[in-house]
Backbone as a chain_set.jsonl record, in Angstrom:
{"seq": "XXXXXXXXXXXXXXXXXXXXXXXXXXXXXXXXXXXXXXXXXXXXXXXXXXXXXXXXXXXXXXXXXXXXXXXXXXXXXXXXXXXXXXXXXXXXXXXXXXXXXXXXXXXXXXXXXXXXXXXXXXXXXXXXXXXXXXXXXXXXXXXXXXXXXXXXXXXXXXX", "coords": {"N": [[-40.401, -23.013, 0.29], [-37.479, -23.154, 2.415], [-36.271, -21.018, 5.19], [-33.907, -20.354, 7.194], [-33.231, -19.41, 10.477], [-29.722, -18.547, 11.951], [-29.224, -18.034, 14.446], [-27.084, -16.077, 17.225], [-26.751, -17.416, 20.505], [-29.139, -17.535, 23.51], [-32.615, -17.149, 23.57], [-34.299, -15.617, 25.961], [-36.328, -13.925, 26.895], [-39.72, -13.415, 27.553], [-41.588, -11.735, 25.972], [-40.188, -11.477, 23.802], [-39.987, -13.942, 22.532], [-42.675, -14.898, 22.473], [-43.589, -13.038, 20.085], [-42.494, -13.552, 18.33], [-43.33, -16.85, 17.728], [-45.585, -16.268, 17.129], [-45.342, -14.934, 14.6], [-43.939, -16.722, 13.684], [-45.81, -18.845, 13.08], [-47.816, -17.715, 11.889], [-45.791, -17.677, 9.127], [-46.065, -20.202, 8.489], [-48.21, -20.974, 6.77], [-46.452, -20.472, 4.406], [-43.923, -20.953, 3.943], [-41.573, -23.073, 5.197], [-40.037, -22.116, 8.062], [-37.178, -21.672, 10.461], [-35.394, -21.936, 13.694], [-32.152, -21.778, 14.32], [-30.117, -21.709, 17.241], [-26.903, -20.873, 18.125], [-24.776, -21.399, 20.816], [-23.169, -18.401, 22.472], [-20.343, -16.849, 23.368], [-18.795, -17.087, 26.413], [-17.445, -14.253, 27.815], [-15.543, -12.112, 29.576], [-16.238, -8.587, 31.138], [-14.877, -6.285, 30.339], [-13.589, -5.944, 27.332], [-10.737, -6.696, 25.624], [-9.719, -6.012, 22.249], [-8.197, -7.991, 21.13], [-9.388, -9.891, 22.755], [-12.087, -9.566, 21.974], [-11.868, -10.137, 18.643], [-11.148, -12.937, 19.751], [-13.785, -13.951, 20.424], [-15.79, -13.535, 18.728], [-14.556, -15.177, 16.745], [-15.309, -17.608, 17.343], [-17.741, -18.104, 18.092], [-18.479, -17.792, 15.133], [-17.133, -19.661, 14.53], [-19.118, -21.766, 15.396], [-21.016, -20.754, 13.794], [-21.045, -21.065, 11.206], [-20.761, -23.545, 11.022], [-23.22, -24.41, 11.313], [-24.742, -24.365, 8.983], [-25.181, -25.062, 5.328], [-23.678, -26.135, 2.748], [-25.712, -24.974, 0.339], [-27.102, -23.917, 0.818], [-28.507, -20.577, 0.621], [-26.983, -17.973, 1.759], [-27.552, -14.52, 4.108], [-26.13, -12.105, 5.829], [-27.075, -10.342, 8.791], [-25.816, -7.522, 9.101], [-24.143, -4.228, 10.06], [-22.789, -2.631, 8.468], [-24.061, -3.545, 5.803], [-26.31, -3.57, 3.068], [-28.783, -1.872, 3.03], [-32.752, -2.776, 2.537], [-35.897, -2.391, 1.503], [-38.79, -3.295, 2.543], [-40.556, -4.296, 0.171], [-38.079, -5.026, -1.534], [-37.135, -7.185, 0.011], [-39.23, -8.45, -0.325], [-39.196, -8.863, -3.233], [-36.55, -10.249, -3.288], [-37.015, -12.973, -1.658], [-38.82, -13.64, -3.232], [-37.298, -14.054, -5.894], [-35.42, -15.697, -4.782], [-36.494, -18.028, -4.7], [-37.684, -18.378, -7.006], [-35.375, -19.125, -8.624], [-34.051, -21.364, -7.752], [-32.789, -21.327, -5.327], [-33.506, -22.185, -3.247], [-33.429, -22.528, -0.492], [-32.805, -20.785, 2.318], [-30.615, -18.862, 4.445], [-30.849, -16.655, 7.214], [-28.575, -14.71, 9.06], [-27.676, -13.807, 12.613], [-25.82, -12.311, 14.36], [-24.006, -12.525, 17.268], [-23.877, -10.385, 20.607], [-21.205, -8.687, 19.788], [-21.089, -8.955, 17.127], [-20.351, -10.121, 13.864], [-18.271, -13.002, 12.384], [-15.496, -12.42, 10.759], [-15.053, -14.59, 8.826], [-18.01, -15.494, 8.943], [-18.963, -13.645, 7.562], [-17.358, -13.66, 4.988], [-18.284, -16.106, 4.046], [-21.103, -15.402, 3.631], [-23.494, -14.975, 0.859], [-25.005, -12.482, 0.598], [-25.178, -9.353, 2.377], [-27.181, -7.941, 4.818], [-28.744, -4.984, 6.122], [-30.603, -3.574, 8.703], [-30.918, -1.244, 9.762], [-29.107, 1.843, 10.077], [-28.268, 2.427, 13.074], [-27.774, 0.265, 16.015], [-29.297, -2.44, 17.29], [-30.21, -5.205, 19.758], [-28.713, -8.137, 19.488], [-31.417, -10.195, 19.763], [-34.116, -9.178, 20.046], [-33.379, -8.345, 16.669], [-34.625, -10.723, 16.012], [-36.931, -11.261, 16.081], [-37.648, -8.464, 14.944], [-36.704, -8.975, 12.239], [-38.358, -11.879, 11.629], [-41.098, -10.979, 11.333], [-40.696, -8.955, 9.042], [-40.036, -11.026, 7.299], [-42.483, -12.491, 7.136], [-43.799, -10.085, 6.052], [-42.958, -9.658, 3.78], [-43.881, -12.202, 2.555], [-46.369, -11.838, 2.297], [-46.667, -9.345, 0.797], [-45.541, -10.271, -1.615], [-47.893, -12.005, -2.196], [-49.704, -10.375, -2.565], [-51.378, -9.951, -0.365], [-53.801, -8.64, 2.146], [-51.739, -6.716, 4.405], [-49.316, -5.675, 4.441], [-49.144, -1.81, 5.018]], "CA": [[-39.118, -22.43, 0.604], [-37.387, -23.628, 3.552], [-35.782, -20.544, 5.881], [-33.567, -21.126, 8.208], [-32.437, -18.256, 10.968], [-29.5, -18.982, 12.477], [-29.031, -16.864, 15.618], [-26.298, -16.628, 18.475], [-27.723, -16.993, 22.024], [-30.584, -18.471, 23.558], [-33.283, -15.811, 23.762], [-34.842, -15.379, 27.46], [-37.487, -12.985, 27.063], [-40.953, -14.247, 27.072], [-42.383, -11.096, 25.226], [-39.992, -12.01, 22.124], [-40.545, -15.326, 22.309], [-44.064, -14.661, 22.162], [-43.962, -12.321, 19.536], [-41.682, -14.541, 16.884], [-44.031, -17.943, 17.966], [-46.703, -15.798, 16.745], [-45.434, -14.746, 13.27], [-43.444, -18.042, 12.869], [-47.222, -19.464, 13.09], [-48.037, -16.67, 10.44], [-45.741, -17.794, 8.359], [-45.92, -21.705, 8.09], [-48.517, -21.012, 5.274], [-45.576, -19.541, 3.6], [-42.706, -21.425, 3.816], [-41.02, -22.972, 6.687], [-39.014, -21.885, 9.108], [-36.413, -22.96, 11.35], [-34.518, -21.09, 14.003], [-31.121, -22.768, 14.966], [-29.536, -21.107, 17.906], [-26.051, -21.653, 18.889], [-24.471, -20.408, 22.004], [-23.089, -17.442, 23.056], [-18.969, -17.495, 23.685], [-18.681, -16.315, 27.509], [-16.271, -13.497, 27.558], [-15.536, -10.606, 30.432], [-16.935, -7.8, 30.771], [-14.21, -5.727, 29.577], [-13.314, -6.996, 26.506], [-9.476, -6.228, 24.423], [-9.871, -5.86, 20.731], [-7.934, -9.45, 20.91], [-10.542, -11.026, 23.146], [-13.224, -9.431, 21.294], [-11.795, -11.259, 17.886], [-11.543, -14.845, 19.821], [-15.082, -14.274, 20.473], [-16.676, -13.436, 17.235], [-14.186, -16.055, 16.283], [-15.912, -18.748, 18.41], [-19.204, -18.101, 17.488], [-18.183, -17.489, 14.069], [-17.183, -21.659, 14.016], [-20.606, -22.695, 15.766], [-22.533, -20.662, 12.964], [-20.442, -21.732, 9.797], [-21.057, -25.219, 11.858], [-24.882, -24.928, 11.077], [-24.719, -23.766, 7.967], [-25.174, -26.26, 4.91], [-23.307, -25.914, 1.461], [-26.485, -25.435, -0.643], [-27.952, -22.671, 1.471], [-27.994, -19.088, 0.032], [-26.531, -16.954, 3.534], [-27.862, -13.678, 4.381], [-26.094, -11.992, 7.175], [-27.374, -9.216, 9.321], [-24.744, -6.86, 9.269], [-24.596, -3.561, 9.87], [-22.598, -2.316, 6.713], [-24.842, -4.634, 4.666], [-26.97, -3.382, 2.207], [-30.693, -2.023, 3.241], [-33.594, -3.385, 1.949], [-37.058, -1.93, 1.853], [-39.966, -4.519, 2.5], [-40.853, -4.537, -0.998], [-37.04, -5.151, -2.233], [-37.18, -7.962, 0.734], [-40.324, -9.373, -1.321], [-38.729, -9.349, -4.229], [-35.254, -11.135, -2.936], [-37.527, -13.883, -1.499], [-39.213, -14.291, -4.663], [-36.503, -14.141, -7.08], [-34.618, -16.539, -4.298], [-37.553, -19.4, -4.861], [-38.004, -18.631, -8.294], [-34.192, -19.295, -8.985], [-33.7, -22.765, -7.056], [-32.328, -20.485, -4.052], [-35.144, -22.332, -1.882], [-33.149, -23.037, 1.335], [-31.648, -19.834, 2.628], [-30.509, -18.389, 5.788], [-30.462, -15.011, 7.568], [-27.313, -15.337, 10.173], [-27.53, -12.777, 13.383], [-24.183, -12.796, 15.391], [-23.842, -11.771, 18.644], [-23.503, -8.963, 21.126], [-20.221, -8.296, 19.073], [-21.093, -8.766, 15.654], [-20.5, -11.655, 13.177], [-16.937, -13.037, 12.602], [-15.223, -11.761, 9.225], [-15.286, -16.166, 8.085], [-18.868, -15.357, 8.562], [-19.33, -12.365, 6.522], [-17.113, -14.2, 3.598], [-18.938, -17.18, 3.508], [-22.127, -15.0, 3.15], [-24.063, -14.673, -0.369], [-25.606, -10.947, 0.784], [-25.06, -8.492, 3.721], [-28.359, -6.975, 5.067], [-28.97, -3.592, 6.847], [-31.565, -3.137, 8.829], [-30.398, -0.14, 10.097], [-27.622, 2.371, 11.123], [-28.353, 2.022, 14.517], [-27.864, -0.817, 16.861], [-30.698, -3.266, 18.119], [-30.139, -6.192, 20.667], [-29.667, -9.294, 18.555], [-32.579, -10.912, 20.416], [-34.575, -8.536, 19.341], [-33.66, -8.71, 15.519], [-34.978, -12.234, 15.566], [-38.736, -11.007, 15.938], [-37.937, -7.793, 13.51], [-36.42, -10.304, 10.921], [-39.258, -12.602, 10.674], [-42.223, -10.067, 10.802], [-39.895, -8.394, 7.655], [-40.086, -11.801, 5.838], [-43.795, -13.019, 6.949], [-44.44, -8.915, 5.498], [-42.473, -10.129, 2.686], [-44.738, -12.687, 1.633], [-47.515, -11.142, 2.409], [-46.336, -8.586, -0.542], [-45.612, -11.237, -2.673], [-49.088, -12.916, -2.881], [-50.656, -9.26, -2.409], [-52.138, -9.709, 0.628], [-53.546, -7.246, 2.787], [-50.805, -6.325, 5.679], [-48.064, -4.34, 4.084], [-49.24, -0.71, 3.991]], "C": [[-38.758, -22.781, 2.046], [-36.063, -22.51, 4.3], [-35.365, -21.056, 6.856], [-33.154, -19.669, 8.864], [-31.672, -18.803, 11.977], [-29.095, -17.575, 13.476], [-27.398, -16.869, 17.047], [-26.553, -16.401, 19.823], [-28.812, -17.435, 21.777], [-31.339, -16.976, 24.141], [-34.125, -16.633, 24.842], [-36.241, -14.638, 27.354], [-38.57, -13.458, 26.461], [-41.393, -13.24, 26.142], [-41.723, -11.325, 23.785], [-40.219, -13.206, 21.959], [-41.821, -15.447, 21.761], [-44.261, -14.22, 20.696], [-43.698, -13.013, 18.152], [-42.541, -15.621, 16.777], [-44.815, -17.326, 17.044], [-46.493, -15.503, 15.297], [-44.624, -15.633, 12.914], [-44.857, -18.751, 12.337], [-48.009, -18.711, 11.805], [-47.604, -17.412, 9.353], [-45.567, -18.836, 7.457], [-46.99, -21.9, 6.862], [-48.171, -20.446, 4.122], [-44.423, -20.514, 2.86], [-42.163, -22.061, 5.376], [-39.715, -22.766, 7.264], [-38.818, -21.951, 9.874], [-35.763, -22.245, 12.12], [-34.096, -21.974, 14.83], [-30.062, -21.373, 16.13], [-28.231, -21.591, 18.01], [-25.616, -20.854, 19.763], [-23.26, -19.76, 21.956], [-21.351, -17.868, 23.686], [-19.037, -16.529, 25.126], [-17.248, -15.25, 27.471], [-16.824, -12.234, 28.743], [-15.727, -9.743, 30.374], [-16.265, -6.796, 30.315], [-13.108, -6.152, 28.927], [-11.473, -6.346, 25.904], [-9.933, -6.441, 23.509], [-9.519, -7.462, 20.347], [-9.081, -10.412, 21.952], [-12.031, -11.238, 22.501], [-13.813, -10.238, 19.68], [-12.186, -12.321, 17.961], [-13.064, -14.469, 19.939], [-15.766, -14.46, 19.76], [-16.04, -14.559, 16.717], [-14.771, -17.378, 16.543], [-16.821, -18.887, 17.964], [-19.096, -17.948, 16.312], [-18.393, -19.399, 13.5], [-18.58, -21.914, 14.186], [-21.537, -21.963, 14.431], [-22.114, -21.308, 11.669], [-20.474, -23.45, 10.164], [-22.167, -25.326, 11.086], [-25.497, -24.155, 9.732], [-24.469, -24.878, 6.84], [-24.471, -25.283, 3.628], [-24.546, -25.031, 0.297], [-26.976, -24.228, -0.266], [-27.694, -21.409, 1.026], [-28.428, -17.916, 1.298], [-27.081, -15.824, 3.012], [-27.096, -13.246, 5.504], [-26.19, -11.182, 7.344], [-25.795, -8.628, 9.478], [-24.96, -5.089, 9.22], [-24.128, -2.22, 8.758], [-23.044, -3.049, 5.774], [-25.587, -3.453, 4.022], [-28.501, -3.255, 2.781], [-31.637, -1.709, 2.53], [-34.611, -2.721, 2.609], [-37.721, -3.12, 2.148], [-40.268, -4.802, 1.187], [-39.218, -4.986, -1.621], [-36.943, -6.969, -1.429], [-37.919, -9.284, -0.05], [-39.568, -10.105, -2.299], [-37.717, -10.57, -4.457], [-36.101, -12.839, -2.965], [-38.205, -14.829, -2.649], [-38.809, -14.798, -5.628], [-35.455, -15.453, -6.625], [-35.582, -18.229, -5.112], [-37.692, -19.725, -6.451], [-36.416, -19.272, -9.114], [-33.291, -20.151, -8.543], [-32.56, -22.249, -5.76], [-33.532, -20.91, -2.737], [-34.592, -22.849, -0.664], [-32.302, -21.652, 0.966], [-31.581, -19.219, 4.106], [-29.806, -17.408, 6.397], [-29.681, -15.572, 8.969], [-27.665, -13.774, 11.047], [-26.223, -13.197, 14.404], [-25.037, -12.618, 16.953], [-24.261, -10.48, 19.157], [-22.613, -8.319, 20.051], [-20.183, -8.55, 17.55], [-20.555, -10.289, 15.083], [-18.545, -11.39, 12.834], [-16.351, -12.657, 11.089], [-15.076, -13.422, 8.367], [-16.93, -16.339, 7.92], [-19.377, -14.645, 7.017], [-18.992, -12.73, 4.826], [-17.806, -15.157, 2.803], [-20.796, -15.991, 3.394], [-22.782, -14.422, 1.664], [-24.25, -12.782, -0.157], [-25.428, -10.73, 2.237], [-25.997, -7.985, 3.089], [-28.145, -6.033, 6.303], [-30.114, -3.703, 7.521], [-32.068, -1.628, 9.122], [-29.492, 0.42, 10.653], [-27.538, 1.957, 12.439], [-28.519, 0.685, 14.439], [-28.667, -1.457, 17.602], [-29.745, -4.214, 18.683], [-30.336, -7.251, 19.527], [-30.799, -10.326, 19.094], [-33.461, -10.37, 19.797], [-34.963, -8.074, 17.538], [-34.116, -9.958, 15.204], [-36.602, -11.653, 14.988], [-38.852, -9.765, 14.75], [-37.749, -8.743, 12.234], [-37.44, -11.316, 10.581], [-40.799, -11.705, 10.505], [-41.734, -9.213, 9.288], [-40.146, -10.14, 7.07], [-41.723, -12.432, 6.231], [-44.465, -11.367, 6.019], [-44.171, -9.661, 3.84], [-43.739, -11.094, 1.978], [-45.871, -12.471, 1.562], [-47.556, -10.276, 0.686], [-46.335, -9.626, -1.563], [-46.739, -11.984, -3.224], [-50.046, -11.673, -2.526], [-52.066, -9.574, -1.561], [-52.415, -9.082, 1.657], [-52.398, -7.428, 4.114], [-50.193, -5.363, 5.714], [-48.84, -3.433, 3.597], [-47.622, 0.646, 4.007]], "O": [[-39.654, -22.722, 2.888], [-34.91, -22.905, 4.125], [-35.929, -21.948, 7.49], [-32.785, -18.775, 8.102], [-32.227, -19.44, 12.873], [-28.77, -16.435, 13.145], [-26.973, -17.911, 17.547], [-26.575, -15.26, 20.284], [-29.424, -17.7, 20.742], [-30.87, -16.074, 24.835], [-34.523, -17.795, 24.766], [-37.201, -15.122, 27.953], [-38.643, -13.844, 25.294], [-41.729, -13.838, 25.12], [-42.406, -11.373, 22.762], [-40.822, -13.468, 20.919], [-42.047, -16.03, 20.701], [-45.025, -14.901, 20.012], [-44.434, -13.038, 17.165], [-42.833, -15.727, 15.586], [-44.777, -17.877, 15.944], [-47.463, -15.797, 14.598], [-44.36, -15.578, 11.713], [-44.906, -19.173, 11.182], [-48.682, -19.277, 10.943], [-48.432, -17.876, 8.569], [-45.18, -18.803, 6.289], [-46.793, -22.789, 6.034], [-48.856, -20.045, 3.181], [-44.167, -20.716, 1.673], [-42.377, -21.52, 6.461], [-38.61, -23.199, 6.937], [-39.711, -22.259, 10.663], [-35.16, -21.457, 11.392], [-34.687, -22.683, 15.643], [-29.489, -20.377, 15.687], [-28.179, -22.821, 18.007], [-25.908, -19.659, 19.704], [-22.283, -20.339, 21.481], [-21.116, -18.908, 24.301], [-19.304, -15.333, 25.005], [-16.15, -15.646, 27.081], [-17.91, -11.66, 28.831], [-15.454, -9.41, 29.221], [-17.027, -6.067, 29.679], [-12.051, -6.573, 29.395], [-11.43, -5.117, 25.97], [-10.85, -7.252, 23.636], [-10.197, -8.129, 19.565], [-9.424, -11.563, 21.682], [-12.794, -12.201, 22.426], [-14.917, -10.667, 19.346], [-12.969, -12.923, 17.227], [-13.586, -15.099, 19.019], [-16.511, -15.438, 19.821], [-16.844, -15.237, 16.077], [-14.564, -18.243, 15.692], [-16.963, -19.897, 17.275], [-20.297, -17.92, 16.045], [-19.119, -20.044, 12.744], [-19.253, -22.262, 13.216], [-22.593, -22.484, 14.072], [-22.893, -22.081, 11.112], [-20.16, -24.348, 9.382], [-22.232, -26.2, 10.222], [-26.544, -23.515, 9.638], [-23.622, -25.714, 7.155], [-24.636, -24.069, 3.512], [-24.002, -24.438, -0.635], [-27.292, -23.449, -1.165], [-26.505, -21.089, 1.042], [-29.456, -17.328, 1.636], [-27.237, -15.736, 1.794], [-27.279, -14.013, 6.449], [-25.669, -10.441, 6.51], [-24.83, -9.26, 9.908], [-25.81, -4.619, 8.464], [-24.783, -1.25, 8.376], [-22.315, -3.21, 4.795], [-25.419, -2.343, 4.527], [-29.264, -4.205, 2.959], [-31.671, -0.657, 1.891], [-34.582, -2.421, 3.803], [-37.037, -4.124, 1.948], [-40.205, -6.025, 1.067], [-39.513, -5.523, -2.689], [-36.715, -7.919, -2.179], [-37.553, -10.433, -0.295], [-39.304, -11.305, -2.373], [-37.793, -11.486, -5.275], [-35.954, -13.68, -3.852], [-38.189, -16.034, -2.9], [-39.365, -15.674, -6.291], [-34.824, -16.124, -7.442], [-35.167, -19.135, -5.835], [-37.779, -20.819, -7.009], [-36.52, -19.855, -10.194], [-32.077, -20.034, -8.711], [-31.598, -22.944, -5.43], [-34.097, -20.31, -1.822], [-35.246, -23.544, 0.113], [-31.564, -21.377, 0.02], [-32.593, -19.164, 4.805], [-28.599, -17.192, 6.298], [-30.018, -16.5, 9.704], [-27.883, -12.746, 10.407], [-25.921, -14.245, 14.976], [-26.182, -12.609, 17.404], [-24.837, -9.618, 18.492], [-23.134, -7.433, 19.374], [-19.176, -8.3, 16.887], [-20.409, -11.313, 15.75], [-17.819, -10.4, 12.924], [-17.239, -12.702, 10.239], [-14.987, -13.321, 7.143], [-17.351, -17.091, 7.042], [-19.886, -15.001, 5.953], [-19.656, -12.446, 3.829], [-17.976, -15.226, 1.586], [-21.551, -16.6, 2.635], [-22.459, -13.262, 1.407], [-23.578, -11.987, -0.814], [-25.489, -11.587, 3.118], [-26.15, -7.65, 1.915], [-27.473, -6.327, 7.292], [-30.979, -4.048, 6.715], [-33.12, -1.048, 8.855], [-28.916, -0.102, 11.608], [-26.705, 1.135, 12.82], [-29.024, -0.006, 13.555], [-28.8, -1.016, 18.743], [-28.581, -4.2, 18.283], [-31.339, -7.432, 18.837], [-30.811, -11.414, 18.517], [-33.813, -10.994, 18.796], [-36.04, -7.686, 17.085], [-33.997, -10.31, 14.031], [-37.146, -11.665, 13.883], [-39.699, -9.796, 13.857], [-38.619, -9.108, 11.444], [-37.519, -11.689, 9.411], [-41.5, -11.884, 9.509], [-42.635, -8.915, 8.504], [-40.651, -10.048, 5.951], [-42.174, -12.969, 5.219], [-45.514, -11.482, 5.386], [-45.009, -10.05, 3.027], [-44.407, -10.711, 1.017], [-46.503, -12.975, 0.634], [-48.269, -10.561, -0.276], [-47.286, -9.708, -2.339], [-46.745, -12.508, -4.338], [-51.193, -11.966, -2.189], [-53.254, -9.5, -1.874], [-51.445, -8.788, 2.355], [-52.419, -8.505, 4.711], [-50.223, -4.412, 6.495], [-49.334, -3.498, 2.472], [-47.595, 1.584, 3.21]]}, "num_chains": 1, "name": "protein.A"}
């Protein structure tokens, strides 16, 4: 299965860096995966509702940019749909088993993903009500799919 996460922004912080290296390395006897960054639309620090649009709009092009026809989207969202670890499993499974073997979990921005995102997406995921740093969902998002296959070939991790 060939994951792809596409992200917006270049992540800075050595301790996530670290932490994702480490369960990307996990999960290359899984499947591989690929994380495509694109950058980050500069915008002032106090935003209008219309600057806040062009922005998501901006980054909206660069991710539907890196995004292939064939690919079955995921995008973090936070009216999406949440998934246990075991429902996660399953997705992954039922994705591979059902010629769904390239797919890719999309994280926006600061400001959220652009509504050309959200359409072109197969499934909206939840991780939760609350608000994380998307830097930060990079490293929850792949420890959730290296758990994932973990579950799937019932191996110990997920209790």
């Amino acid at each position: 299965m060939q994951i792809t996460i596409v992200a917006v922004g270049k992540l800075k912080e050595k301790y996530l860096k670290m932490g994702i290296e480490e369960y990307l390395k996990r999960l290359s006897a899984y499947a591989r995966v690929t994380i495509v960054e694109v950058s980050d639309e500069k915008a002032p620090e106090n935003l209008s509702d219309g600057d806040m649009l062009r922005v998501k709009e901006k980054e909206g092009e660069r991710i539907l940019a890196s995004l292939k026809n064939s690919q079955h989207v995921v995008a973090l969202a936070i009216d999406g749909e949440m998934w246990s670890s075991e429902r996660l499993a399953d997705k992954l499974d039922s994705w591979a088993i059902y010629g769904k073997s390239s797919v890719a979990f999309v994280i926006g921005g600061s400001l959220g993903l652009s509504e050309q995102v959200l359409k072109r997406a197969d499934e909206k995921l939840s991780f939760s009500k609350m608000t994380f740093p998307h830097q930060l969902m990079r490293l929850i998002l792949v420890e959730q799919v290296y758990r994932g296959f973990k579950i799937i070939k019932g191996e110990p991790y997920h209790k």
